[in-house]
N, C-alpha and C positions, 0 to 999 in steps of 0.2 A: 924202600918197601915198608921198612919200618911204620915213617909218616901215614903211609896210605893203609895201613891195617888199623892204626891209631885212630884214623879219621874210621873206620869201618865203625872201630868200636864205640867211638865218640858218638855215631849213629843212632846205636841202639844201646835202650838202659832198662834199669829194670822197671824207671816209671814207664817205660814205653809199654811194657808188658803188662802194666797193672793196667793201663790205659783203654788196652786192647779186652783185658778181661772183665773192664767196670764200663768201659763207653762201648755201645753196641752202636752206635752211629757209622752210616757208613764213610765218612767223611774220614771216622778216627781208622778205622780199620786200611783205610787204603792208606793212607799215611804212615801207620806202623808199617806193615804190611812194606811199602817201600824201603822203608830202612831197616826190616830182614832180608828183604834179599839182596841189598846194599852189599849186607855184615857177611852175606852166606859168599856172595860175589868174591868177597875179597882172600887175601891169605893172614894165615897166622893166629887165627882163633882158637883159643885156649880151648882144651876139652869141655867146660865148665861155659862159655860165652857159644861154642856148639850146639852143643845140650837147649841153653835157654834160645837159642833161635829156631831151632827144630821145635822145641814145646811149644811157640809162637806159633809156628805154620800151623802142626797138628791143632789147633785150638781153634784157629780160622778156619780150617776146614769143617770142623765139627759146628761153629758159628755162621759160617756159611751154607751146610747143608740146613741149618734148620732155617735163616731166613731164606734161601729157595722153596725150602718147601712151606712154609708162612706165606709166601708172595705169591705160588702157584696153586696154593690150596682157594686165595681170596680172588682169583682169578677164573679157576674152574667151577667155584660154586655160582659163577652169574654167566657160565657157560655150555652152551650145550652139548658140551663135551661132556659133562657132570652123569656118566651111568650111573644105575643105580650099585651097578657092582664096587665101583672106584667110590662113590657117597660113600657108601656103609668099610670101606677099606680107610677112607680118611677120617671118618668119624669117631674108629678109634685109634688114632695117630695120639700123639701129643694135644694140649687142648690148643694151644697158639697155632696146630693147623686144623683142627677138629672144627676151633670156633667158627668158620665162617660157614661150614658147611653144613654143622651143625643150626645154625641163625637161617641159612639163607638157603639154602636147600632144600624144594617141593619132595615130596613122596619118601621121605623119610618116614618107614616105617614103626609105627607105634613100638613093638617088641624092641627094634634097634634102639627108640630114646629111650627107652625104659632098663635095657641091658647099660647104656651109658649114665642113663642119671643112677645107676646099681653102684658104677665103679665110686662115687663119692668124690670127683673133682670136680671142685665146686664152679670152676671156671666151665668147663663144660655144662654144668647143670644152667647154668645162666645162659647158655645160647642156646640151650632149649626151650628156657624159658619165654624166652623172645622170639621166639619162633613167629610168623605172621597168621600162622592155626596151630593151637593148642591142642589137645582132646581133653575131655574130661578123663581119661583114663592118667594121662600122663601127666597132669593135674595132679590127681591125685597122689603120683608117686613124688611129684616134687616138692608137695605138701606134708608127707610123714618123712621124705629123705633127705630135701633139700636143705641147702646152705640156706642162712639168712638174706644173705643179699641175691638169690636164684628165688626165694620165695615173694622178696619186694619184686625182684622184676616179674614176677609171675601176673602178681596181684594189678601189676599198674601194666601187665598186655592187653586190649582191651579185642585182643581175638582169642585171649583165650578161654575155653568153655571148663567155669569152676561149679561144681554141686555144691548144696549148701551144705552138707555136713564139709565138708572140706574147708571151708570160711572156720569152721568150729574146731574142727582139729588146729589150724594154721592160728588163730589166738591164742589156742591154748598150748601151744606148741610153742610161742613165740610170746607168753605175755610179758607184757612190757616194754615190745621192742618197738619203738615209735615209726623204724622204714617201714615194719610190715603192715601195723594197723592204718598207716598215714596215704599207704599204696591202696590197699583194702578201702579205704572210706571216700579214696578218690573215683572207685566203679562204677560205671554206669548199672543202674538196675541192682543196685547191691539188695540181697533180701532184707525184708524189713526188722527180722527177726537180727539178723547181724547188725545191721545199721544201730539199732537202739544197746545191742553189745559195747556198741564202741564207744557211744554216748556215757553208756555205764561206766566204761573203764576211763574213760577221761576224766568223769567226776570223780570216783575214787580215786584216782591217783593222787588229783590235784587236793582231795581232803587229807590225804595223809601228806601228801606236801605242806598244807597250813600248822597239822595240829603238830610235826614235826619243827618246823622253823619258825612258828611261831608262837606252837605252845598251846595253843587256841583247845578249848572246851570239843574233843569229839563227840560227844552227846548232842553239845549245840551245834556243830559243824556236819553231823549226820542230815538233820532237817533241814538246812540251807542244800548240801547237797542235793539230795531227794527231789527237792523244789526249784532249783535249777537244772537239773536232768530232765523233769517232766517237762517243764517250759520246753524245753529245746526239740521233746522226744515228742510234742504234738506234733511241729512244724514236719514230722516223717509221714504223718497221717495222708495228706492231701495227695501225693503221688497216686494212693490206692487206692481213694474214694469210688468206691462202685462195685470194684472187684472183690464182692464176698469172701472168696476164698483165703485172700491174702490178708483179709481181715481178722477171720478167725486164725488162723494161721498166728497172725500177730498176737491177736489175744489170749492164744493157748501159751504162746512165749512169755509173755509176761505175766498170766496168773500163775507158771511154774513157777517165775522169780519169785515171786510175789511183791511183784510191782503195777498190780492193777490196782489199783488204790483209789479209792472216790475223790482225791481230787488231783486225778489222772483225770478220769472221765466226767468229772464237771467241766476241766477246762477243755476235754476233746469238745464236750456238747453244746459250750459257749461261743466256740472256734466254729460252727459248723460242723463239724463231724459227726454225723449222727448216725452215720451206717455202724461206725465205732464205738459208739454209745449204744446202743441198743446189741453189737457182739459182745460186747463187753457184760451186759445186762444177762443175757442169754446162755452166758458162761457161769455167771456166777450162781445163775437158780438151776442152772441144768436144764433150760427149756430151750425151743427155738428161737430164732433171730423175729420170726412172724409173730409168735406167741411175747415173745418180749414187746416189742415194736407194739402191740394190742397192749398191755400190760401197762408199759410210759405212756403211749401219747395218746390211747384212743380208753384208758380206762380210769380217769379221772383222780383225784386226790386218793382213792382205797387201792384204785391197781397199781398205783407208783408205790404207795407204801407197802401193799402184798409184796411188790417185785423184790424191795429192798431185804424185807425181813424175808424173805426165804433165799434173798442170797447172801444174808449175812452183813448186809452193810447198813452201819449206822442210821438208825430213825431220826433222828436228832438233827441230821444234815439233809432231811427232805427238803427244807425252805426252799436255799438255793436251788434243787433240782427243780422244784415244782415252777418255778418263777422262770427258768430257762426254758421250759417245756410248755408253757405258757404262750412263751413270742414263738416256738415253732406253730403252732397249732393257730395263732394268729396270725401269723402270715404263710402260711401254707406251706411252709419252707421243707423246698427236697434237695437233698445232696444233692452237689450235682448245679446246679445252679452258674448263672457266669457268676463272676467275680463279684459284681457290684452287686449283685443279690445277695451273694455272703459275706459282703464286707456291712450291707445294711441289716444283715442279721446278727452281725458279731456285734451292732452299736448295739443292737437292739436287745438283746439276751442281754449285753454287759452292764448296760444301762440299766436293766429290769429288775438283774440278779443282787446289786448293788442296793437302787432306790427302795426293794423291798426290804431289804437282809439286813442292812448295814448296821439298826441300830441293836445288833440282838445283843443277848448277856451270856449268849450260848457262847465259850471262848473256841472249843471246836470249828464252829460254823465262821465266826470272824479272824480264825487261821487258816480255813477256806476262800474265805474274800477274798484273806489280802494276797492270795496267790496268783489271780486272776488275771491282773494285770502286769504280771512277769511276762519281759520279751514281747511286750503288745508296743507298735509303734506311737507313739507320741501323739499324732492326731487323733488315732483312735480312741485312748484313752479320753482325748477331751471332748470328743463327741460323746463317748458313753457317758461319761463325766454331764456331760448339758443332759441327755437322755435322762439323766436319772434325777434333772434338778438338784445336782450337787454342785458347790465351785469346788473341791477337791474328795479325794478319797480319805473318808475317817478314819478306814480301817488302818492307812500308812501310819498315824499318827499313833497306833496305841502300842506297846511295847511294854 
């Protein structure tokens, strides 16, 4: 008898026990699970080897109600057994049963995800966030409540309905976190006014990243900045072309920064953009988009100057505008356009802008030039380049 209680205990150790409490597999479990009730089977178990095999069961049992109810929760939420009574009874269970029904479960009431995304468990908040409809309402609570990783999954659901002050809360809520902005810049239709946010905060970060590691002049590293953000933040323009409203819209966001800058809008008006050149105009004198548009294109060398000095911007840098405003009015050119209309008006403006400008003494206007052709592809440039009867751009060469 001796032997066979030996072997009982030989059975079961206490790594079995750690086993059972670190390996949730059910492989491990049945296997301990055997060699307790081996141990329990047998005679002659010390009070102390009793004890630790009773703690064994009791722990399985508490490990096996919750994966029953883990397995039965992922089962009834793609079920049409799923009332809505038993939904809102499981959703606030544990989240490892909550999450599926919370993820996958129709007609979950706005008031129930907004009372769970209240509790602060972030694993919850995230199968809300994934939900296949969002609302704008619970949007919004997951935006001033949510975890970090409930707010990336929020941003990259692309059924969810986000307002735009919510996009402005969630940067600022979260600046600097690269899932949330990285989620956020992946949206479809993202507004223009956050799009060009994100733009900004890339460039900033990345300039305190040089003048940090490398020491680099911030003063110098501000205008390279600046000047690579606007490159990048034309290419936002074209989605909107047409739609006035998102235009100005746009341009009230960036004359709050004060980032409408003249050669923002020389290179929107070289690009083609001209509905944006002209909101942009109409901002800065406090007139209309009509009154503007009369002003640039249809009021000759004194209405472009009027426009400028009553909005403030530099007389000195009329040249360029007047030379771009030139090849509009020459080839008729309207927004809007197929492509090849605006890719022959971008030779044409760049070309013009150039061949007239290039050789000024004005240093303002030739740190205008040489911005021009940032982020312009490669053929383009050498067409504009033939356009203007140049073999290269001067302006690169002066420093």
């Amino acid at each position: 008898m001796g032997g066979a209680m030996g072997g009982a205990r030989r059975g079961l150790s206490y790594q079995d026990v750690e086993r059972l409490l670190s390996d949730r597999t059910a492989e491990a479990r049945i296997e301990t699970m055997r060699k307790v009730a081996g141990a329990m089977d047998g005679e002659g178990l010390s009070y102390e080897e009793r004890r630790m095999a009773e703690g064994v069961i009791e722990a399985y049992g508490r490990h096996a109600e919750q994966a029953v109810r883990e397995a039965l929760a992922w089962q009834i939420a793609h079920s049409p057994l799923l009332s809505r009574e038993l939904a809102e009874r499981l959703a606030r269970d544990m989240s490892s049963v909550a999450f599926p029904v919370l993820r996958h479960a129709d007609g979950l009431p706005d008031d129930l995800l907004l009372e769970v995304i209240a509790e602060g468990d972030g694993r919850k908040q995230v199968a809300v966030a994934l939900r296949r409809e969002v609302s704008a309402v619970v949007s919004d609570a997951l935006v001033d409540r949510g975890t970090e990783e409930a707010v990336a999954a929020l941003m990259g659901n692309s059924g969810a309905t986000i307002r735009d002050a919510a996009y402005d809360r969630a940067l600022n809520r979260f600046e600097g976190v690269s899932a949330v902005a990285d989620a956020m810049a992946g949206r479809p239709g993202l507004p223009l006014p956050i799009a060009e946010k994100l733009v900004h905060r890339v460039a900033e970060e990345m300039r305190r990243t040089l003048v940090q590691r490398y020491k680099l002049s911030p003063v110098l590293l501000r205008g390279l900045v600046d000047h690579a953000r606007e490159s990048v933040t034309v290419l936002l323009l074209k989605p909107v072309a047409g739609r006035q409203g998102d235009l100005e819209l746009f341009v009230e966001h960036l004359h709050v920064n004060n980032r409408l800058s003249p050669s923002f809008m020389l290179r929107a008006l070289c690009a083609g953009d001209l509905g944006f050149f002209v909101a942009a105009l109409a901002k800065l004198c406090r007139i209309t988009p009509d009154n503007a548009r009369r002003l640039a294109l249809q009021g000759g060398s004194l209405g472009l100057r009027a426009a400028f000095e009553k909005g403030g911007l530099p007389v000195n840098l009329l040249p360029p505008f007047r030379s771009a405003i030139e090849v509009v009015n020459e080839m008729d050119y309207v927004e809007g356009d197929d492509p090849q209309v605006r890719h022959a008006f971008q030779v044409r403006a760049l070309g013009r802008v150039f061949g007239a400008n290039s050789a000024t003494e004005d240093p303002a206007v030739d740190e205008l030039l040489r911005q021009l052709f940032d982020g312009k592809p490669e053929p383009l440039v050498q067409q504009a380049l033939e356009e203007a009867g140049i073999p290269f751009a001067p302006v690169f060469a002066r420093g």
